[in-house]
TIBA-763030 format. One line per 3 residues: for each residue x negated, y negated, z negated of N, C-alpha, C. Coordinates in pm, whole numbers, plus 50000, padded with zeros to 5 digits. Each point is the difference from the previous one (the first is absolute). Example, Ala and Ser with C-alpha at 12.3 -4.5 7.8 and 13.67 -1.06 7.14 Angstrom:
% residues 2
48681 50569 49220 50089 49881 50000 49910 49880 50000  50035 49895 50072 49918 49881 49994 50077 49891 49927;
//
This chain:
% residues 383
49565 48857 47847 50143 49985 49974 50072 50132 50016  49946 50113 49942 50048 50095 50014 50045 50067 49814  50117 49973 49977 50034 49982 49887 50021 50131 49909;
50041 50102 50130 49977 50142 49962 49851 50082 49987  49953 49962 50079 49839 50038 50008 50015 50114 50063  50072 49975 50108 49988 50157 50059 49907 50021 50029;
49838 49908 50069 49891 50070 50061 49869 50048 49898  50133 50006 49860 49917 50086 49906 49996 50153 50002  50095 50027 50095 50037 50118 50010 49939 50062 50101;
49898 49931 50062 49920 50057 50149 49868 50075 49978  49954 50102 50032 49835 50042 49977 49926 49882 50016  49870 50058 50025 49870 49924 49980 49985 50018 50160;
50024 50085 50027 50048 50009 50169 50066 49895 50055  50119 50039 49993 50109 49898 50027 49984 49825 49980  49961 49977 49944 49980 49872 49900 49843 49941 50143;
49927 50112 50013 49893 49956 50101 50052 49969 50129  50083 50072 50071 50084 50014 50083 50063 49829 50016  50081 49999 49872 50066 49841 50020 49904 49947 49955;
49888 49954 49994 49904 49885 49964 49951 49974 50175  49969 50126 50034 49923 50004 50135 50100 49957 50123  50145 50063 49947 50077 49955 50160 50027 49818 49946;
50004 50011 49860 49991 49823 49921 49951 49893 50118  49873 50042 49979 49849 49950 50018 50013 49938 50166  50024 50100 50060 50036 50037 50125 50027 49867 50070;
50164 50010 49948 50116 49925 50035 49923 49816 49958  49953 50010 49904 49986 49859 49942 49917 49979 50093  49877 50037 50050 49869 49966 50092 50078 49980 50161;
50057 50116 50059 49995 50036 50128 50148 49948 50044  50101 50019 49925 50118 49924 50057 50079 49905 49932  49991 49980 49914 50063 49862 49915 49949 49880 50031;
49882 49978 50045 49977 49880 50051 50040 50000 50127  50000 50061 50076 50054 49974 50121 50170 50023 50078  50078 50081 49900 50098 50052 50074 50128 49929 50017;
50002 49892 49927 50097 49932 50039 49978 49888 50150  49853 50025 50002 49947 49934 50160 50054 50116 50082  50013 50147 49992 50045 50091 50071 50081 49998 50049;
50127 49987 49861 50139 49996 49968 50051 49894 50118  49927 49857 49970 50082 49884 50069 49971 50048 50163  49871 50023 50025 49969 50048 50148 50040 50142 50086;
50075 50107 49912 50029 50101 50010 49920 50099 50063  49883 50010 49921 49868 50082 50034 49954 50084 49908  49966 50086 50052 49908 50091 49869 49892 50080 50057;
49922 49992 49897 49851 50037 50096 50002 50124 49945  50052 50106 50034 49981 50131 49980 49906 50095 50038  49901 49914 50087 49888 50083 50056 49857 49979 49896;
50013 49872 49998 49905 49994 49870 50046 50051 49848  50071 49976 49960 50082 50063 49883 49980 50139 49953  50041 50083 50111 50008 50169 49955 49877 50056 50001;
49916 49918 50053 49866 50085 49967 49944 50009 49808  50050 49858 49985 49966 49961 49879 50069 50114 49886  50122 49993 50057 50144 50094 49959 49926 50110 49976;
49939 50059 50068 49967 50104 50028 49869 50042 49925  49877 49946 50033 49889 49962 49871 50046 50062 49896  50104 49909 49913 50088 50006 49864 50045 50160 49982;
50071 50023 50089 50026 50144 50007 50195 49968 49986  50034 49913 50051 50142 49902 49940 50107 50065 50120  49920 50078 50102 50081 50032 50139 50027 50190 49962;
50109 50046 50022 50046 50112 49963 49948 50077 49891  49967 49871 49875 49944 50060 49860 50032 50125 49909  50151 50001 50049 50096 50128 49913 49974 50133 50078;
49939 49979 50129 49960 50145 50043 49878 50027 49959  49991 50180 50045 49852 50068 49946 49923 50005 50150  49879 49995 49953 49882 50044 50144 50051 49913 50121;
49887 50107 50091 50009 49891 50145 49949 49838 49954  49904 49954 49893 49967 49872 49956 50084 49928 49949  50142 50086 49907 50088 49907 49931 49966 50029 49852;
50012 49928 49890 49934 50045 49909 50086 50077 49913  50162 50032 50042 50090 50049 49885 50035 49954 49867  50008 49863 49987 50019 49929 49927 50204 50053 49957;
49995 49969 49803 50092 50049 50001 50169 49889 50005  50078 50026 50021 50165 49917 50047 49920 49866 49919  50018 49982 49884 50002 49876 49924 49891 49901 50057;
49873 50125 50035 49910 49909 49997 50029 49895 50178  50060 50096 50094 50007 49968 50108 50137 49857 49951  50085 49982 49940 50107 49932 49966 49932 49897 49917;
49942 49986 49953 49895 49896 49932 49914 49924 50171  49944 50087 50050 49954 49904 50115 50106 49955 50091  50130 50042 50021 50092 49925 50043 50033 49899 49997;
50029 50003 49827 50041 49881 49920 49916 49893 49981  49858 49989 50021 49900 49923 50040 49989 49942 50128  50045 50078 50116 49978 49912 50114 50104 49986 50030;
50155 50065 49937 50046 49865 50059 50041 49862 49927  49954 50028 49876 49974 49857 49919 49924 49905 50103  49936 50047 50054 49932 49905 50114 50121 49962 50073;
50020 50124 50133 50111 49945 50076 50049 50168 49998  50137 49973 50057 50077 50178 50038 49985 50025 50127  49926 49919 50105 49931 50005 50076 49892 50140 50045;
49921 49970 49897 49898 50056 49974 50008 50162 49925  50089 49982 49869 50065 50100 49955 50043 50079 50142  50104 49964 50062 50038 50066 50144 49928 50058 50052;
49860 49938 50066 49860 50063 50053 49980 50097 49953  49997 49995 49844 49884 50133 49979 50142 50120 49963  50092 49969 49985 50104 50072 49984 50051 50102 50106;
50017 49927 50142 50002 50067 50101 49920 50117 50100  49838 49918 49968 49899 50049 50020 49999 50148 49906  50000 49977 49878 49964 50117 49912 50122 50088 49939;
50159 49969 49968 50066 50029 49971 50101 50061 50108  49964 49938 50164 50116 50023 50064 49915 50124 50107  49918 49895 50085 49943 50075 50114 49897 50125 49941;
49902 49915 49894 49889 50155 49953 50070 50069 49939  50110 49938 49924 50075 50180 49927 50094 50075 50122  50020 49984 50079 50038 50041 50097 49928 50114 50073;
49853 49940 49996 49919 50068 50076 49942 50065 49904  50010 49981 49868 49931 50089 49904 50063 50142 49927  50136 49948 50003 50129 50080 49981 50025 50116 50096;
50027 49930 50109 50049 50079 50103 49921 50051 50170  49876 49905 49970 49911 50058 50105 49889 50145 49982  49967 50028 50154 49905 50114 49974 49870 49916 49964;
49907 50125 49972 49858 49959 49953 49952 49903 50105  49979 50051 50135 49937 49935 50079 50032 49811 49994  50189 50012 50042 50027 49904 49949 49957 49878 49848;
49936 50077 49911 49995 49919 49828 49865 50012 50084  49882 50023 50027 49889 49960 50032 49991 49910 50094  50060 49979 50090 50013 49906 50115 50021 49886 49968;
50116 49961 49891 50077 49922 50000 49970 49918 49831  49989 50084 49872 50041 49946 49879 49827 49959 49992  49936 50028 50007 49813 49970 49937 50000 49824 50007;
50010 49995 50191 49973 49898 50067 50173 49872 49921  50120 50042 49959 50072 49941 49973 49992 49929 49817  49978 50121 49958 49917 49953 49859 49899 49932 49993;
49925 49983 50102 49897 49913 49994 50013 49878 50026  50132 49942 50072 50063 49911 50053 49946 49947 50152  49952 50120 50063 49904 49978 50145 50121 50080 50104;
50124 50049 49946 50089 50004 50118 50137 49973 49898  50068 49930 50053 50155 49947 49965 50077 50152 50054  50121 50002 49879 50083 50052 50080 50172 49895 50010;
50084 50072 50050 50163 49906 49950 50079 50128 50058  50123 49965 49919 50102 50160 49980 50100 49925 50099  50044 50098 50103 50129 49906 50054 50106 50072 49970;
50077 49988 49953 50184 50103 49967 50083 49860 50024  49989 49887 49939 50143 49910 49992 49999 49942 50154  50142 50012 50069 50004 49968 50095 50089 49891 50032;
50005 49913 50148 50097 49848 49985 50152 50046 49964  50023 50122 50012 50175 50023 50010 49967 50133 49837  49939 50017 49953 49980 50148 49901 49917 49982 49895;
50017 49898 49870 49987 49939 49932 49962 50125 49863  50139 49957 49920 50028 50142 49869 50041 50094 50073  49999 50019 50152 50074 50119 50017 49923 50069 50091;
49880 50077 50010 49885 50027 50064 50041 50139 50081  50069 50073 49889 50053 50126 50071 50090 49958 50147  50002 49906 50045 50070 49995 50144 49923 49902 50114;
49880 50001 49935 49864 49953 50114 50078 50004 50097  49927 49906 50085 50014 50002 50158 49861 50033 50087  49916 50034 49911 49826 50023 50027 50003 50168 50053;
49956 50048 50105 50045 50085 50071 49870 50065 49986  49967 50151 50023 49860 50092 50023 50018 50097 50029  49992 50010 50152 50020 50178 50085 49878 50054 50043;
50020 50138 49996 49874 50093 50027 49978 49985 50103  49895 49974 50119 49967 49983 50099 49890 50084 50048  50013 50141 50032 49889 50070 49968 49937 50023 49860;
49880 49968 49983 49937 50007 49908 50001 49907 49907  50053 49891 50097 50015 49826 49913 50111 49993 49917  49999 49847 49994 50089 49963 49903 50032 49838 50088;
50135 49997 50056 50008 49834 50033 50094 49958 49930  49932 49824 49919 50095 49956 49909 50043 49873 50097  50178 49986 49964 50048 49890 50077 50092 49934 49847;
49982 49865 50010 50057 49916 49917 49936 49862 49935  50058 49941 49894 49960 49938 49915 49983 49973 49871  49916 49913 49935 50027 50012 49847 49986 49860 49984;
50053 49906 49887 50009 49920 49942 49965 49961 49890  49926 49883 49954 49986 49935 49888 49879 50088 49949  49876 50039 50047 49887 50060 49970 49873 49958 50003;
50012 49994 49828 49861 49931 49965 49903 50077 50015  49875 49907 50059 49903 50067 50042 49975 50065 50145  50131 49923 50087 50022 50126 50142 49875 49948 50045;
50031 49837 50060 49905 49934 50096 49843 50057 49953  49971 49995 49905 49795 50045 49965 49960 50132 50001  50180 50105 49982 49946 50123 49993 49921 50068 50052;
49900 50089 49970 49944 50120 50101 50052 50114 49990  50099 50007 49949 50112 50148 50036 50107 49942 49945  50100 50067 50038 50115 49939 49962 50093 50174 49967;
50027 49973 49859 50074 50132 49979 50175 50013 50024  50056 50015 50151 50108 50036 50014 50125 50089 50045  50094 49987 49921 50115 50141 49992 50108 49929 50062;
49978 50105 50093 50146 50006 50102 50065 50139 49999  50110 49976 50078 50088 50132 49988 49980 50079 50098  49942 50129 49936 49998 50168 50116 50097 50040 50045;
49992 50114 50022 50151 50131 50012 49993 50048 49923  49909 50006 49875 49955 50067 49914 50000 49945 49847  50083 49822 50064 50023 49942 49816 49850 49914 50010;
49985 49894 49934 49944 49860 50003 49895 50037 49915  49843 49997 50070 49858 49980 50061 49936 49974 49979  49880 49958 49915 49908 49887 50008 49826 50003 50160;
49987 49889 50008 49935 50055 50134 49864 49857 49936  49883 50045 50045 49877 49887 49993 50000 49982 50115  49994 49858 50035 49991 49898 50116 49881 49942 49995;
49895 50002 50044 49875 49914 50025 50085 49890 50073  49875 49883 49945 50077 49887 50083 50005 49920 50106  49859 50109 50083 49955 50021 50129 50091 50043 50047;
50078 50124 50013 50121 50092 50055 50101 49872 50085  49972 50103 50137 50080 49926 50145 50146 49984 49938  50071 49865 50003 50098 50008 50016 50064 49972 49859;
49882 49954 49891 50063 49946 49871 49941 49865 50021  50060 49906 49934 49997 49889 49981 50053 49921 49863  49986 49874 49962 50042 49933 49888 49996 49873 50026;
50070 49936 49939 50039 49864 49986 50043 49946 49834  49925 49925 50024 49974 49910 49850 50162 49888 49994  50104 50050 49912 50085 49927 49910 49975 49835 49918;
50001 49938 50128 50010 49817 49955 50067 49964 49912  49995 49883 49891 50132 49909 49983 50053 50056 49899  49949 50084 49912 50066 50073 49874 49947 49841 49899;
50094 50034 49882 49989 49907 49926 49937 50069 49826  50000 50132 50062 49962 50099 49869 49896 50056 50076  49890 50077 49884 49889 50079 50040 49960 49983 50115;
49950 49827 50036 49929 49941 50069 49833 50031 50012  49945 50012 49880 49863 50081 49973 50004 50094 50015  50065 50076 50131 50008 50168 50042 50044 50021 50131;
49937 50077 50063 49964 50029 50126 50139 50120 50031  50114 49934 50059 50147 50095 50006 50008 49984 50134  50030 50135 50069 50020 50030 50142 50107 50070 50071;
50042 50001 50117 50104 50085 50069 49894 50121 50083  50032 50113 49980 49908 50089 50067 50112 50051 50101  49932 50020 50143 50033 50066 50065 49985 50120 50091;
50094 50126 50058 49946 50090 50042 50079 49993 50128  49885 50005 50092 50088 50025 50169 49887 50128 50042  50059 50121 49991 49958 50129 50090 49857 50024 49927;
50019 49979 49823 49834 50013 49987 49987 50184 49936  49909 49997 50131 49980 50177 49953 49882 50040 49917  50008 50068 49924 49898 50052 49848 49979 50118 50041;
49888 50087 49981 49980 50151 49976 50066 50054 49868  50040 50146 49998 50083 50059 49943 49943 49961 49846  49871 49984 49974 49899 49975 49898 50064 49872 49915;
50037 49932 50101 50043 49828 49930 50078 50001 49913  50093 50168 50007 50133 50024 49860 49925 50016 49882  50051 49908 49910 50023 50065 49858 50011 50148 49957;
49959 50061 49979 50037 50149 50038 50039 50041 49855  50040 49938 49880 50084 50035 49872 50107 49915 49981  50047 49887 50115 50117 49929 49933 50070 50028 50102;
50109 50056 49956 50108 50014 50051 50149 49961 49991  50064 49892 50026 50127 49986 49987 49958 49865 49902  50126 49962 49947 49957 49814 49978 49926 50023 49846;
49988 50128 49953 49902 50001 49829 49884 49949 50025  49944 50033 50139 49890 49962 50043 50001 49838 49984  50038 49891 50038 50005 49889 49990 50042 49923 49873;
50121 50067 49941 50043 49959 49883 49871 50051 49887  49928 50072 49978 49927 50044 49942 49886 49875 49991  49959 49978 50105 49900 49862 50024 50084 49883 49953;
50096 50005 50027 50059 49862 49944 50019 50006 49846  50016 50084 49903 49987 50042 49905 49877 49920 49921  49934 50036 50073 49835 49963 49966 49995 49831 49984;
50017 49948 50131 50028 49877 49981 50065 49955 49894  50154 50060 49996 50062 49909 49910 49948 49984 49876  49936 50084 49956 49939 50029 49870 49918 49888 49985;
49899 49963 50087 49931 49889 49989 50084 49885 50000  50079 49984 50048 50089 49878 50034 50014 49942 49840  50059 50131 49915 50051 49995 49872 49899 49935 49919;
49807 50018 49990 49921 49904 49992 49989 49867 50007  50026 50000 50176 49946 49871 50095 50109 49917 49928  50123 50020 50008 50066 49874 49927 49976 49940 49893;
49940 50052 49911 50020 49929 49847 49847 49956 50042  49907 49986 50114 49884 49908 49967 50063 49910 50088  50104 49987 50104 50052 49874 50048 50075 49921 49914;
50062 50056 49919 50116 49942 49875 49886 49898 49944  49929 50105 49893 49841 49951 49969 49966 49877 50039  49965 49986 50067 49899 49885 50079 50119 49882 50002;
50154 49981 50016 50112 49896 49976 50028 49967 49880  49955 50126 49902 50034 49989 49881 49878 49886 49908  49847 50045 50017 49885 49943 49985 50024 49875 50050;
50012 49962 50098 50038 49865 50109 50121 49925 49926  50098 50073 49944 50120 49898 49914 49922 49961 49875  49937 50130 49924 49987 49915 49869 49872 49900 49994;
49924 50017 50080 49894 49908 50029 50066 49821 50027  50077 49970 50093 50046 49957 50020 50078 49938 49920  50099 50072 49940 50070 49983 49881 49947 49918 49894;
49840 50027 49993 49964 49931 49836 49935 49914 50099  49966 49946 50118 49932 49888 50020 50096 49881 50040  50086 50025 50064 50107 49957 50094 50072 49911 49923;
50041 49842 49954 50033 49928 49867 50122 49931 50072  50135 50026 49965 50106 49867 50004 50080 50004 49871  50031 49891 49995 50073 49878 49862 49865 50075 49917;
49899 49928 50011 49931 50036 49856 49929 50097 50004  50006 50113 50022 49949 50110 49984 49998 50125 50104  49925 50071 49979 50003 50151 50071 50143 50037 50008;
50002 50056 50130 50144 50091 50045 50009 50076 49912  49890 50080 49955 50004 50153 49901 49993 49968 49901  50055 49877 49939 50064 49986 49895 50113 49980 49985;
50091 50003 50158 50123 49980 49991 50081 50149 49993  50090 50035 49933 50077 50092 49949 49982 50085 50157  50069 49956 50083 50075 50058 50133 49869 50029 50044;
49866 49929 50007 49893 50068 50016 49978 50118 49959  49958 50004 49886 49966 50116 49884 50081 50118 50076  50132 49967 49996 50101 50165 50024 49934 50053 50103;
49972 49877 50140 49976 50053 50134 49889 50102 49939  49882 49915 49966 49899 50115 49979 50013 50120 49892  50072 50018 49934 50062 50072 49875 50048 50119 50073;
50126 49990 50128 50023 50086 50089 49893 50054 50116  49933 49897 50027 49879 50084 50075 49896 50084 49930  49964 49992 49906 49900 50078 49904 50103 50087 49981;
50123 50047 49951 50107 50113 49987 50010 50054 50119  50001 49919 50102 50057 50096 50153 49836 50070 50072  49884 49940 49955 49873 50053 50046 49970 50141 49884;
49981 49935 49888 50004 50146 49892 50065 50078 50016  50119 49994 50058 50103 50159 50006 49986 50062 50141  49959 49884 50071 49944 50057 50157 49804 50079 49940;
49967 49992 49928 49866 50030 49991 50013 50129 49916  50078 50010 49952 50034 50131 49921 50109 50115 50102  50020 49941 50064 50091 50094 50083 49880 50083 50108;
49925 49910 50040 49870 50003 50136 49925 50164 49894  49976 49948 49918 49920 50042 49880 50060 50148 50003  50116 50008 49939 50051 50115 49957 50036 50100 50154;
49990 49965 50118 50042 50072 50123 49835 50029 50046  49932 49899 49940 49808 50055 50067 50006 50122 49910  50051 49994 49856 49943 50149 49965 50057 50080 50017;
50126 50018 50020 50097 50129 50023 49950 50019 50169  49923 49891 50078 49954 50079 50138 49876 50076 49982  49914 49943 49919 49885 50080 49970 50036 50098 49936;
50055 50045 49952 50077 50106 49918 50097 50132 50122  49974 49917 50105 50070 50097 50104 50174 49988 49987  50053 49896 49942 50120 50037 49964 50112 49851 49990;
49913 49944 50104 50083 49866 50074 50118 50047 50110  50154 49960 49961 50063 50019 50116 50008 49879 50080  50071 50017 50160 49974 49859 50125 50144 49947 49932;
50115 50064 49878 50109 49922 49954 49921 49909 49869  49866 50022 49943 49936 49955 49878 49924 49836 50091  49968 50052 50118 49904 49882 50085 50098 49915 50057;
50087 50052 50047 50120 49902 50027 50090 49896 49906  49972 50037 49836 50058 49976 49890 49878 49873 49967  49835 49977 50059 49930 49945 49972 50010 49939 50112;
50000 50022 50116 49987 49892 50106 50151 49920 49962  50072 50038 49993 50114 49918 50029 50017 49910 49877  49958 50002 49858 50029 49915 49848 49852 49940 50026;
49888 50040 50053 49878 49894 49958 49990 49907 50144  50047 50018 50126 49986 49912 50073 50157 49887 49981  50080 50026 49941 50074 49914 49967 49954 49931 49859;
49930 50103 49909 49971 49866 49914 49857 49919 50023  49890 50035 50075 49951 49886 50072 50055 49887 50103  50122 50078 50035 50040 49872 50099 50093 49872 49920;
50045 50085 49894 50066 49912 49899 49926 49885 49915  49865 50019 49974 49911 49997 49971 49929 49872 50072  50000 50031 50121 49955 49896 50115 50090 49887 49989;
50118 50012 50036 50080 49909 49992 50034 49904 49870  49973 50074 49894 49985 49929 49844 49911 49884 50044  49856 50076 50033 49880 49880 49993 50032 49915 50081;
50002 50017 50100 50032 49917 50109 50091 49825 49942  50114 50059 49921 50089 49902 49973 49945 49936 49905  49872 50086 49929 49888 49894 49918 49962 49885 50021;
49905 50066 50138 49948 49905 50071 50073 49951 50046  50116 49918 50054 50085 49893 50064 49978 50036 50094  49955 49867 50032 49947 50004 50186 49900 50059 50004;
49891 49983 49956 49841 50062 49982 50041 50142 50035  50097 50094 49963 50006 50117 50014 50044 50021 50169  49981 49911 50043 50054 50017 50154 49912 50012 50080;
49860 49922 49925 49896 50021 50108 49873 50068 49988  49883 50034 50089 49926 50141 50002 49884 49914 49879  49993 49875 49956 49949 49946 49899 50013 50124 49856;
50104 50064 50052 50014 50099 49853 50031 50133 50075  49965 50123 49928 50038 50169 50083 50179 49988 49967  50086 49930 49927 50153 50035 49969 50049 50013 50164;
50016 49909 50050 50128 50009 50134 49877 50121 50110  49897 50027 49970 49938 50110 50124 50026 50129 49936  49986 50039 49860 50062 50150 49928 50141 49987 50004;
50081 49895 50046 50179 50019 49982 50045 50033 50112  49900 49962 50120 50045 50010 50117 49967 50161 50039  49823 49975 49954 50007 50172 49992 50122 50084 49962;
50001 50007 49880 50060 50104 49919 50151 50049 50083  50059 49880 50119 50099 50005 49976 49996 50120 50153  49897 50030 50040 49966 50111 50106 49955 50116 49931;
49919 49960 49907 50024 50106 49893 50107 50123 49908  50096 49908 49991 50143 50017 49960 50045 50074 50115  49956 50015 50135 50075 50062 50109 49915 50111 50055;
49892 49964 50021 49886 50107 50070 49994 50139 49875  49943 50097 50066 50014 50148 49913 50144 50029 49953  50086 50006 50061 50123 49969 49935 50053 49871 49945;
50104 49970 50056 50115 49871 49950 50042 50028 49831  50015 49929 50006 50104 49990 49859 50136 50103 49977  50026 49973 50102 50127 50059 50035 49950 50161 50004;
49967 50012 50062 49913 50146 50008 49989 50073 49822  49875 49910 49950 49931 50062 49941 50142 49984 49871  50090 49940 49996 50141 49998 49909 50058 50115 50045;
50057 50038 50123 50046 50116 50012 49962 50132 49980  49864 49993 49997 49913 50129 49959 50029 50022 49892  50044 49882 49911 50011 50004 49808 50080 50061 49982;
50119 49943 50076 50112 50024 50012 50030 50165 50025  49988 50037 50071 50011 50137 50035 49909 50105 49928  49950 49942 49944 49871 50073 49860 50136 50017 49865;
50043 49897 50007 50068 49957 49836 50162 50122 50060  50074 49931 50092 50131 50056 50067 50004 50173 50018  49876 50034 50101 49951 50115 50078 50088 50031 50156;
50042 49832 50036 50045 49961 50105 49960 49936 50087  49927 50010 50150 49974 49913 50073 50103 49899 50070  49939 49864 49979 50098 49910 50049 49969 49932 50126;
49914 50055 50054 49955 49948 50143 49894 50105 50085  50095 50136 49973 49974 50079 50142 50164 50082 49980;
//
């Protein structure tokens, strides 16, 4: 149901890439994840090894056992798992987009040998901490503290809403110096860190989201980032993410969209199939329009990044129009399915609920509008 044929436009590469993260998803988590979803579990320990096998965990980097896979192709395996769940998308997103480009970007050697081999392989987790309970879109005024202590480094604070904290084996986090905001590696042994696993969410239930904390935890001078300096360092990683995000949505849209018209031609009142009723047709008429122009947008920002010549106002222009038109998207099918769309009997109400953390995490809405905004104006409206 892809009316444009955009995945005519993919290599012989690429095209392997989405068959394999395809393949993946259909075997290893589609049968099970809405058992996840309802129980709010995710087995991430068995998972990333597999992840990892694939080569699906920090694919867009070079060496250290990542294979350098190029933007599209890494945005094609996005868009595959999280057609599964955005769950999962999240996992390998954080893992490879947030914490290893972090450490791949901005760490020393010693650091990328220590840390990226064993993380690409999916045999050590990492999770990025910056968003904090009070410092949301507004990171530049952390309350996450890091003074020189001798030779050390002691971090005092917290972070919020971090996927991946509780399983991590390092945890990549930036607090504020005397010297302008940090990044520091936390093993997850280190005296004096801790985490706690986030109950009771009603979104991205199939994902492991934590509160990390720091009371007096001291690092050797080594534990810094020693190329990021000041918040480019972090925004730079988040960059990365969002880019995938711009993927991951249109395989959640995807999978509501597949799920309506399926539905649609089986589903019979007064007589006949729904998708023969007019008001049917449009619903899906607008979802095949709002997925095609989200698939061409994903499309046209993978090559201008491979091209070296993606701006974070071009990724912001994709996160913010394709996770609203998957969520638009969601909600279409949903009203397909009636009631049926309410329950985990179908993926509609678990990608709506997703998406709608989606819509907020890597940047809000609000955010990623004002960035436009001040691109188009050459005015900031919220600093």
């Amino acid at each position: 149901m892809d009316l444009l044929r955009i995945d005519d436009q993919f290599t012989d590469e690429e095209r392997l890439v989405r068959d394999t993260a395809r393949r993946f998803a259909a075997e290893r988590i589609e049968p099970h994840v809405a058992d996840w979803f309802e129980a709010g579990t995710f087995p991430v320990r068995d998972l990333a090894p597999a992840l990892g096998e694939l080569g699906l965990l920090g694919m867009h980097l070079s060496g250290y056992g990542c294979p350098g896979a190029g933007a599209v192709a890494y945005g094609i395996a996005c868009r595959e798992l999280e057609a599964a769940d955005s769950g999962v998308r999240s996992f390998m997103s954080v893992q490879g987009s947030l914490a290893m480009t972090a450490i791949h970007k901005y760490g020393s050697e010693e650091q990328k040998q220590e840390w990226l081999p064993r993380m690409a392989a999916g045999q050590a987790l990492g999770c990025f901490g910056l968003t904090e309970p009070d410092h949301g879109s507004d990171p530049a005024n952390m309350n996450t503290r890091a003074k020189r202590e001798g030779s050390d480094w002691v971090l005092n604070g917290s972070k919020m809403w971090i996927t991946n904290g509780s399983v991590a084996d390092v945890a990549v986090v930036w607090a504020r110096t005397d010297e302008g905001v940090r990044g520091f590696l936390v093993p997850r042994e280190t005296r004096g860190f801790t985490s706690r696993d986030i109950h009771k969410k009603l979104s991205l239930r199939a994902s492991v989201t934590s509160e990390l904390s720091l009371d007096d935890v001291r690092v050797p001078a080594e534990a810094m980032l020693p190329d990021a300096a000041g918040l480019r360092g972090p925004l730079g990683c988040l960059s990365e993410a969002r880019y995938g995000i711009i993927w991951g949505a249109i395989g959640a849209g995807r999978t509501c969209y597949e799920a309506a018209v399926e539905y649609a031609k089986t589903r019979e009142q007064f007589g006949k199939p729904i998708g023969a009723f007019q008001l049917t047709q449009e619903k899906l008429a607008w979802m095949e329009i709002a997925l095609g122009q989200a698939g061409l947008v994903a499309l046209h920002i993978g090559r201008l990044k491979e091209a070296g010549e993606a701006t974070p106002q071009q990724v912001s222009f994709g996160k913010l129009t394709n996770v609203r038109a998957a969520l638009d998207v969601a909600r279409s099918a949903r009203s397909v399915l009636g009631a049926n769309g309410v329950t985990l009997e179908y993926p509609v109400i678990r990608h709506m609920t997703n998406l709608e953390s989606v819509l907020t995490y890597e940047g809000t809405q609000e955010i990623h509008t004002l960035v436009l905004g001040q691109a188009i104006t050459g005015i900031s409206a919220y600093r």
